[in-house]
N, C-alpha and C positions, 0 to 999 in steps of 0.2 A: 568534428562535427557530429558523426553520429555518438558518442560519448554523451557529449553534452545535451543532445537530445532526450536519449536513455534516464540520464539523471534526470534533467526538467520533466520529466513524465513521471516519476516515481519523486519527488520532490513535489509535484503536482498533488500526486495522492494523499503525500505527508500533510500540504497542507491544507486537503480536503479532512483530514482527519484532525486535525488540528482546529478546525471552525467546527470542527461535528461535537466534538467533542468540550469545545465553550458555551456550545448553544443547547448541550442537556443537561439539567440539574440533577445529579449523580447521588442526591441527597436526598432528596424526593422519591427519587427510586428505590433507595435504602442499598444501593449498590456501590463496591467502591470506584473511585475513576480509574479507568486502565492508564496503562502504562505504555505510552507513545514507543519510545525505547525499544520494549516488547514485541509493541507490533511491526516496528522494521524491522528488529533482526531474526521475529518468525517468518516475516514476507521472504524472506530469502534464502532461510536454512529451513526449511519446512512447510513449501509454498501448500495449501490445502487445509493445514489446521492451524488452529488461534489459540494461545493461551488463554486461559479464562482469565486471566490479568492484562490480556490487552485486547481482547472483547467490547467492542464498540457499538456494534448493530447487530442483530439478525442476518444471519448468508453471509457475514461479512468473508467467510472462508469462498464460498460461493463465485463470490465478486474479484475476488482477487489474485485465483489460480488466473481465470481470462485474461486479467490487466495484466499480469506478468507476462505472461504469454504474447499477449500484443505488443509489450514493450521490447521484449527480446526478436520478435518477429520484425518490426522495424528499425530495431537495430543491426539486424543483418541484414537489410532489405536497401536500407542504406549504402550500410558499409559496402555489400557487394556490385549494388549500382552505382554509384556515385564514386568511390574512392577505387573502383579498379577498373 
């Protein structure tokens, strides 16, 4: 249970990033579209900085140390309440 929580909160995010990312025109901008890929696997080997190839918004570095941190915070908060 708490696993599956963990993931659907970070799979939550993927697919906040996943509509963010449909709904700006990347052409207009003259910028290229980041790389989904990128931004998960800097989320978690390098919580605090963004490659500039998976560079989505502004603070996105900002925003996403806290949500790690909340997610891991409730995954043990879980784990140690409920399953022991």
């Amino acid at each position: 249970m708490p696993q599956a929580i963990f993931l659907l909160s970070i799979f939550g995010y993927l697919v906040f990033c996943i509509f963010f990312k449909w709904s700006v025109d990347w052409v207009a901008e003259e910028l290229p579209a980041p790389s989904l890929i990128s931004l998960l696997i800097a989320f978690f080997m390098s919580p605090g900085t963004v490659p500039p190839e998976a560079r989505l918004y502004a603070g996105q570095e900002y925003i996403q140390v806290p949500y790690i941190y909340i997610c891991i915070y409730i995954y043990i908060y879980i784990y140690i309440y409920i399953w022991l």
